[in-house]
N, C-alpha and C positions, 0 to 999 in steps of 0.2 A: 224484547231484544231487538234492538234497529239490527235492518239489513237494509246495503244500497242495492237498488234494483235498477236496470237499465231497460227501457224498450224502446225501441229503433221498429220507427215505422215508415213505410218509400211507398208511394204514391207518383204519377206523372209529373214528370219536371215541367216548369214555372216559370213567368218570369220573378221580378225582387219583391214586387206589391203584395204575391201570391203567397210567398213566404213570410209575411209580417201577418195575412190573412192566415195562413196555417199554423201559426204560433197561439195567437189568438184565442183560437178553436177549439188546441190542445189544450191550452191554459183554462180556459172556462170548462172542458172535459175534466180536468185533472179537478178542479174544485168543485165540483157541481153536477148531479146524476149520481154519483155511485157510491155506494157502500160496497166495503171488504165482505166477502162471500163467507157466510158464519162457518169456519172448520174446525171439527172436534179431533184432537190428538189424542184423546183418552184409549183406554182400552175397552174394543170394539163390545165386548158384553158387558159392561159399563155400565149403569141405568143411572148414574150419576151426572147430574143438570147441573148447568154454567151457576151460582151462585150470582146475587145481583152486580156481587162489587168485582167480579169474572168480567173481564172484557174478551169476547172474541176472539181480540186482533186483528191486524190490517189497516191499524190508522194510519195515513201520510203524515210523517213527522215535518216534512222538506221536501221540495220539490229543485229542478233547473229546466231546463227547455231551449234545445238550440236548436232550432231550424234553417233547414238551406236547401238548397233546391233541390225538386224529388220528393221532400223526407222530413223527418226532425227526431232529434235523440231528446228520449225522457227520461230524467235521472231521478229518482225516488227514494223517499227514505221511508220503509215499513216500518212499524212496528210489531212483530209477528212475535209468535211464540220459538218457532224453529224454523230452519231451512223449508219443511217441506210445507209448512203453512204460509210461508213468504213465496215459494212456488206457486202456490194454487193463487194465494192474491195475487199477484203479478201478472198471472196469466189471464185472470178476469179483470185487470186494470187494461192489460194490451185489449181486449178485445172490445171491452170499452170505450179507450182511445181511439177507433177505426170506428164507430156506429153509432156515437152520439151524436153529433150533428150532420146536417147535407155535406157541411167543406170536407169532410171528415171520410163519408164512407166510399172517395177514389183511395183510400190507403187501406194497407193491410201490413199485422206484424211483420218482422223480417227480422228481429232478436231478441232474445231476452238473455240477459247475465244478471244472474247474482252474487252477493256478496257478503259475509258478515261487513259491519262499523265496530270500529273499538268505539269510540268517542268522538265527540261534535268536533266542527272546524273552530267554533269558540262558542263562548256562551250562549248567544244568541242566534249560530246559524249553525246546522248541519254540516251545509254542506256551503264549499267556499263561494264565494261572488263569481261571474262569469268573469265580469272585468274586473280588473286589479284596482285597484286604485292607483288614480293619473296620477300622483304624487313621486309614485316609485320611479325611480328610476332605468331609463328603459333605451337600449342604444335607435340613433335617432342615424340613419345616415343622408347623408348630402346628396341631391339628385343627382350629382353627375359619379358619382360610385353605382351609379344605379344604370347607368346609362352603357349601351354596348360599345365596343371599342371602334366600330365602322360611323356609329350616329355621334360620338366627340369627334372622330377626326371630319366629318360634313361639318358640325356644330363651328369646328373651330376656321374650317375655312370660310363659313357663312357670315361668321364674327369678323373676321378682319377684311371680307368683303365691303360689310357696313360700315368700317373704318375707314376704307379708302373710300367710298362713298362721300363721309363725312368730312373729308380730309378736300375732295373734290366741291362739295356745294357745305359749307358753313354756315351760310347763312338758313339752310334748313331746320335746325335745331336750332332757336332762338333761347333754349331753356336748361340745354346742356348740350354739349361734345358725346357723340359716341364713341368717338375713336379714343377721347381722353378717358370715357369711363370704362372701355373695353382693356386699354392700355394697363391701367389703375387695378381692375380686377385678377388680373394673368397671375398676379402673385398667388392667389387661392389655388390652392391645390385641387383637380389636376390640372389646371389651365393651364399652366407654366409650359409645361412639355407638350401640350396639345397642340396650342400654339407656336411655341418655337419650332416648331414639327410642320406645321400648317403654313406657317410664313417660306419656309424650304420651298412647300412644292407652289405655293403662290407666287414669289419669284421667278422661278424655273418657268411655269406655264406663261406669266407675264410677259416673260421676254422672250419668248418662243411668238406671242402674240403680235407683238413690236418688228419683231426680225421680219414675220409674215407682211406686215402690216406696208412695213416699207421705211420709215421715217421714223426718226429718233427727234424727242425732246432736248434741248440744247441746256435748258432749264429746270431745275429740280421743283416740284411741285410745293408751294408753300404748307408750313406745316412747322410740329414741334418735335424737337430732339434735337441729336446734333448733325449739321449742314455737310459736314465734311466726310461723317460714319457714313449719314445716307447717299451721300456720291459716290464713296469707294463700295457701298453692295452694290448702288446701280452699277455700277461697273463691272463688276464680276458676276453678276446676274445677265448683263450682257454678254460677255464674254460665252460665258456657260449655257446660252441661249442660242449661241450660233454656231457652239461645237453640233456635232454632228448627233443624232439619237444616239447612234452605237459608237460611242468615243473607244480609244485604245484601253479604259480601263473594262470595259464593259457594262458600264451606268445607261442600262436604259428606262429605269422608272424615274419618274418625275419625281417620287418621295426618296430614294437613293440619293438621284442627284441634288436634290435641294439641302438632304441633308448633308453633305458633303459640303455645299456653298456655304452654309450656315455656320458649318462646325471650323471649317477652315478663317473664315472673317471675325469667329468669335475669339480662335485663339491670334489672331493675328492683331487686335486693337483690345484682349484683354478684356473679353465679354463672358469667361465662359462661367455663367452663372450657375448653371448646376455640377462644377467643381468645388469641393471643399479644400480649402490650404491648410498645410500643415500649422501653420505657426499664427492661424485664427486662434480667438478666443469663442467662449461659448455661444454670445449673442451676437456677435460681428458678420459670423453666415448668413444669417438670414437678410440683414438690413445690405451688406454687399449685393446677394443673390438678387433679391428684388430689386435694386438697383440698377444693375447689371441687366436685367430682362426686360426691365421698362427699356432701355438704351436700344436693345436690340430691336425690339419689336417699330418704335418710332423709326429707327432708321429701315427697317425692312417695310413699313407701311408705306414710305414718305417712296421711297423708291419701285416699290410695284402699283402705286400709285402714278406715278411718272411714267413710268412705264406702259401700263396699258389704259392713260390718259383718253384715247379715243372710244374708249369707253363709257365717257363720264353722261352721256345722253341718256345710257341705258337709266330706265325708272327705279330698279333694285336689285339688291348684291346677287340675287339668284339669275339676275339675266347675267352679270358680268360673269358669274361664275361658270356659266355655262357655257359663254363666248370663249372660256378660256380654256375648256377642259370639254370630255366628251363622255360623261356620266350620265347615264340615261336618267336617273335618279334626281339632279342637278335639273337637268328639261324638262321632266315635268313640273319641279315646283318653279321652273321660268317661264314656262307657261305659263303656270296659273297665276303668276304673282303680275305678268304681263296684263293681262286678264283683268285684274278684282283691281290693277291701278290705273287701268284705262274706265273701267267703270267708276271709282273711287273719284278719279279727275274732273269726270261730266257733273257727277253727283256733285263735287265741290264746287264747282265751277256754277251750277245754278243755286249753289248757298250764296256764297259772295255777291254773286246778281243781285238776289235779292234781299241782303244786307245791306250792300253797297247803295242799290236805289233808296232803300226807307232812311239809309243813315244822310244820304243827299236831299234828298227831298225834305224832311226834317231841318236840316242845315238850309236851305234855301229858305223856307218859312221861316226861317228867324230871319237870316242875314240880308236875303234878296227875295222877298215876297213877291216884286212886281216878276222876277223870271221864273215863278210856276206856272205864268201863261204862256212859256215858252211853248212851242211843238215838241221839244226834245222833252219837257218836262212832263208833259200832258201823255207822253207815251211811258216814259217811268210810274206815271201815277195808275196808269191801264194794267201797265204788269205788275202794280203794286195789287192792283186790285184780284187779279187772277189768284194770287197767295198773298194772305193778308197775316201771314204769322209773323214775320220780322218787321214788320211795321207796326203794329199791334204792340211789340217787345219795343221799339225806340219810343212811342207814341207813350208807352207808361213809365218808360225810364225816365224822361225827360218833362214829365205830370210832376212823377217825385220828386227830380230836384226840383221843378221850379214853385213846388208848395200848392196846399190849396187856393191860398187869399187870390195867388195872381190866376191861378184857372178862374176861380170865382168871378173876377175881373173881368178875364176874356171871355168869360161863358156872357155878360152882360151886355158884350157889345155885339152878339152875335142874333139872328133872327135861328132858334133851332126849330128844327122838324119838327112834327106833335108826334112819329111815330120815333124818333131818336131822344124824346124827354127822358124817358123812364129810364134809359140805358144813362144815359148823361149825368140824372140826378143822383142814382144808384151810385155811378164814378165819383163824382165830387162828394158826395157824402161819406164813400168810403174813403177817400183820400183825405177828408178833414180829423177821419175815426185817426189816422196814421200817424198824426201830428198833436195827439191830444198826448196830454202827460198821465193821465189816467184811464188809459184805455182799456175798454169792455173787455175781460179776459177770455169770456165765451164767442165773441165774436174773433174772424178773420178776414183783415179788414183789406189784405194786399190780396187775398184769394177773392175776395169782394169786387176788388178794383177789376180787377183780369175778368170774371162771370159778365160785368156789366159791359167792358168793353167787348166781349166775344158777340155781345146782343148788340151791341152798336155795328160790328162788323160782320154780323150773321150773312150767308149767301143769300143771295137774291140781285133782285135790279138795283141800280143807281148805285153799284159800290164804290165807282169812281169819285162821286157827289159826294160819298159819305167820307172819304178820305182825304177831298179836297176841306172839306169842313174842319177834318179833325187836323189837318194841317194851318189852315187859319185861327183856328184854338189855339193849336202849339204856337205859333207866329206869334199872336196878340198874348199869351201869357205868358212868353219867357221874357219880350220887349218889357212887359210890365215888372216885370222880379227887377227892370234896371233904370226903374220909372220911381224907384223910391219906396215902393211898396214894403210891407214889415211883414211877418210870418208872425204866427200866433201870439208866439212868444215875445216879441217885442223886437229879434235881431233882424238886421239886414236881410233879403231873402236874396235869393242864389243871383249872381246877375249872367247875360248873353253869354259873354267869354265865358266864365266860369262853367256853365253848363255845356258849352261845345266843345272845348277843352277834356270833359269826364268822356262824353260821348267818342267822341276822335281818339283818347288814349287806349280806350276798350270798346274798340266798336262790335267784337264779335259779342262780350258779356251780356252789353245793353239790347242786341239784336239776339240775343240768344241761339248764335250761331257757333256750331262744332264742326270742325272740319276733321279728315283725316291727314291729312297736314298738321305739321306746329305752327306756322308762323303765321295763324289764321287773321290776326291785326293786321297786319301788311298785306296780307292779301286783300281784304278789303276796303284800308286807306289807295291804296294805288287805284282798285276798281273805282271808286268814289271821285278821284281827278281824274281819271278818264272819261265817268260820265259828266262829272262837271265842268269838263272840255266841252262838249257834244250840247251840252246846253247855252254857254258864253264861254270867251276868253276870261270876262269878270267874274263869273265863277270858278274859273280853275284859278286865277290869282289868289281871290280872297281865300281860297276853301286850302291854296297850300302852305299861303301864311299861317295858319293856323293849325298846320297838321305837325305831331311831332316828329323831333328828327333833324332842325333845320341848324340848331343849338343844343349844347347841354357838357356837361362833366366832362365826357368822352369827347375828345380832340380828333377820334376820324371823322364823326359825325359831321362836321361842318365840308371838310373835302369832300365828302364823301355826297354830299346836299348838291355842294357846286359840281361834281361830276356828272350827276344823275339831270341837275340842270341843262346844261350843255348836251347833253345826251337826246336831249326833249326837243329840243331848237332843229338839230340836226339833224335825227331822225324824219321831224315834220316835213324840212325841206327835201329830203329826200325821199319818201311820201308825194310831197308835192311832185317834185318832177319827173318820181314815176307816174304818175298818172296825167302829167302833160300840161300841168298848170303852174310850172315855176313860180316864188315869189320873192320877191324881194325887197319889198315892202306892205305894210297893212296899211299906209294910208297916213294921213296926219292927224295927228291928236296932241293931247294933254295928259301929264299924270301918267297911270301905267301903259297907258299905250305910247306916247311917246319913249315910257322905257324900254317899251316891247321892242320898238322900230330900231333904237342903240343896240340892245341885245344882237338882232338878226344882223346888224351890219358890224357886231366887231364879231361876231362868229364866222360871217364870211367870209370875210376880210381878213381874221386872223386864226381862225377857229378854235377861239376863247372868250368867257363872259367878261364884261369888262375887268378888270383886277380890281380895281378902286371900290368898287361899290364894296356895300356891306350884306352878308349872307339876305339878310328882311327884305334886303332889296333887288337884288338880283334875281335872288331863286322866284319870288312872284314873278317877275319881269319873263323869265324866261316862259312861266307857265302861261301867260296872256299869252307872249309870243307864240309859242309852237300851239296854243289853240286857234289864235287868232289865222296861222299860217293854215290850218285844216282846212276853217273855215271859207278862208279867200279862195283856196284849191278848190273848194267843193269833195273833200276828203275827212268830213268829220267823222262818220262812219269807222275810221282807224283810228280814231284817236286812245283805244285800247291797246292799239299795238303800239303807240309813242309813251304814253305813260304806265307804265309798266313797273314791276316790281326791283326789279333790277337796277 
């Protein structure tokens, strides 16, 4: 006769590892040491002996085992004759449980329950599965049903903080809009009402900000939605910003008031998205609703965005937040967010260094070999040398385009080390494995490439020497890829352009640089003409004809080349004659520097690049110019603060 048995045994609570040990324990307890204790139910003067084919009883038919801290429940299926022989086993299985191994005897019983079974859970198990099976059907809720009603209403002002943020600097997010994608998801329930809720007292606070502040924007803040909604909330955000805390109706909470600003601009331009109309159909609600809530929210962004504009310095929506309101809650995380993005910054800021140098340095051994004996260049090649991780990353990026045959090439005209062969030979041999069409499937031959140059750039002396080398490699075998040379297979191999072109479009991929920023490209093209100022005016020319940006699809791109040009020229001179070396001319020349000279004197003069020219030619022009002006100044040292990302 099955009976389910229960024994609950607690022991000193645990952490989680201790529980997966005491599960274990039990499990190997429950299988292994113990036989059911032989009990006679017969009548006690009885001399009558169990026959062979007499079992006992006490077999475990089934077993389960849940453990959690403290303890674990053992649920068992006896076979026993009756209640009271399912008793006495139970009771020598619990005391079992607690003394068979060491993990085992910190625990002692603390219950037993029994029970008859009619019948198995199915043919094959007793007793049912712990887990269900994931198949079934099982309600799933959405983290924000989970979330308390005080953390949506932070959540939602934290959200369209990052909105106006985004709304403020766009060009941050080169990879998507936060504010479009935050705008986009409001429709999800419950964002809708968190938000339209959230923009209320963001307003209200905003313009409480502004009224403090002193000075009103004349100009609504660019941005999407419609231009006319967003003027008339700023305006009644205004308005409602300079009444008094305690107006005659009695509104003095900022979420009151806001939502009164709200509800009143909704019904007055026909916004009010969580009304249903009578004389809707049944799908029309919702496609109206959402419609409707996008409008509002755009115009509420665009306008407490304008609104607390002198904001826009702060690093993240929890400093504005906190400038705006006086939640202790809000200051701490403005703090800390102040914090981890001033550290976040430095950190970034010695990535691009040192991406910017390896990707320049690299670019100069192709393009202008003789200016690595510059002083500027020989100091990039020092701190190439201090951290040799993103140079290591361009130096093999730019192996593989330009193929083995032309390394092979350059490696022939070089005189190498006898203690840099082995590292060298290993490189080019794994580079040739790369390019075979039937490569060794056991071998890795780009994990190959990387080991052998780690031993070519291992710490020690002369790392300078050994980078000046491996830069004269690059030099002499990308020249060769446009020297006519063929790659295995018989095609053209990669030529100059081509290869500094891939480098320059992803300079962080090839340097294997991650920023905590998006728009880590730009960050290090712009470092890259700032040091290539520092080195010549003829390296910031050539190096910004060649960067992207200057052309393409997109119709701001080119204005937008010729502004940042002009910007270059300008800034320089004013550089210059902060520091007491006016110029106003570089001298006479040929070529780009006679451009440069035209450049400086129609900016002067009119403070514009010439019109006539074509973008190829101006924007180099200007970048000779405003290096060339450092230069003459004795101001090259700035020339990070003229070319700039901006």
């Amino acid at each position: 006769m099955p009976y389910l048995c229960r024994v609950t045994i607690s022991g000193p609570e645990a952490d989680d590892g201790a529980v997966s040990t005491l599960i274990d324990a039990v499990a190997d307890a429950v299988k292994n040491g113990w036989d059911a204790p032989l009990v006679s139910v017969h009548d006690d003067e009885s001399d009558d002996e169990l026959s062979d084919d007499e079992s006992p009883g006490g077999e475990v038919l089934d077993h389960r085992i849940l453990g959690y801290l403290g303890g674990a429940i053992v649920l068992v299926v006896l076979d026993c004759d009756d209640f009271m022989q399912a008793s006495i086993v139970v009771a020598s299985l619990a005391r079992h449980l607690t003394t068979w191994s060491p993990a085992l005897l910190e625990f002692t019983p603390s219950g037993l329950e029994i029970s008859r079974l009619d019948e198995p859970y199915d043919e094959d198990n007793w007793l049912p599965p712990i887990a269900d099976d994931e198949s079934d059907p099982r309600p799933r809720w959405p983290l924000s049903e989970l979330l308390d009603e005080q953390v949506k209403e932070l959540s939602g002002q934290y959200l369209l903080a990052v909105a106006v943020r985004a709304i403020w600097h766009p060009a941050e997010h080169p990879y998507g809009d936060p504010a479009d994608d935050i705008v986009a998801g409001s429709v999800e329930h419950p964002w809708g009402n968190v938000l339209s809720h959230a923009v209320g007292i963001l307003l209200i606070r905003a313009a409480r900000f502004e009224s403090r502040h002193g000075s009103q924007a004349k100009l609504l803040v660019h941005g999407s939605g419609d231009l006319a909604l967003a003027g008339d909330l700023l305006q009644r955000a205004r308005e409602t910003g300079n009444e008094d805390e305690a107006d005659d109706d009695g509104f003095t909470d900022d979420a009151m008031r806001g939502h009164v600003l709200v509800e009143d601009f909704m019904e007055t331009h026909d916004l009010q998205w969580n009304r249903l109309a009578d004389d809707e159909g049944p799908e029309e609600p919702e496609a109206r609703s959402n419609r409707q809530l996008k409008t509002l929210l755009w115009a509420g962004l665009r306008a407490a965005a304008t609104l607390c504009a002198p904001l826009a310095s702060l690093s993240g929506p929890w400093q504005v937040l906190d400038q705006l309101g006086d939640d202790e809650v809000v200051s701490l995380y403005a703090e800390q967010e102040e914090e981890d993005n001033e550290t976040a910054a430095q950190d970034d800021a010695a990535e691009v260094y040192s991406a910017s140098a390896a990707h320049l340095l690299s670019w100069l051994a192709i393009r202008h070999p003789d200016l690595l004996e510059s002083r500027a260049a020989g100091t990039l090649i020092t701190d190439a040398a201090n951290d040799v991780t993103a140079f290591h990353q361009v130096f093999n990026a730019t192996m593989v385009m330009a193929g083995h045959e032309s390394l092979k090439t350059a490696l022939a005209q070089q005189r190498i080390l006898a203690r840099l062969h082995p590292g060298i030979d290993t490189y080019a041999a794994a580079l040739a494995e790369t390019e075979r069409d039937d490569p060794d499937e056991d071998a890795d031959a780009y994990n190959d490439m990387h080991l052998a140059l780690e031993e070519v750039l291992a710490d020690g002396p002369g790392m300078a020497k050994r980078i000046r080398f491996l830069l004269t490699v690059l030099g002499a075998a990308v020249r060769t890829a446009d020297s006519g040379s063929r790659s295995t297979d018989g095609t053209p191999a990669s030529t100059p352009r081509s290869i500094t072109y891939y480098l320059l479009i992803e300079p962080s991929m090839h340097s294997a640089t991650v920023l905590h920023r998006d728009n880590d490209d730009a960050a290090i093209r712009a470092a890259m003409l700032g040091l290539a100022a520092q080195v010549s005016p003829l390296a910031a020319a050539g190096l910004i004809a060649e960067l992207p940006g200057l052309t393409g699809d997109d119709p701001r791109l080119e204005p937008a080349a010729l502004t940042r040009a002009t910007t270059w020229v300008q800034d320089a001179l004013q550089v210059a004659q902060q520091h007491g070396a006016p110029v106003d001319a570089i001298g006479n020349g040929t070529g780009q520097a006679a451009d440069a000279q035209e450049v400086i004197s129609a900016i002067s003069a009119h403070g514009c690049l010439p019109p006539e020219w074509p973008v190829h030619r101006v924007v180099p022009a200007a970048a000779y110019a405003a290096a060339a002006i450092l230069h003459a100044s004795e101001t090259v040292g700035r020339a990070g603060e003229v070319f700039t990302e901006d």
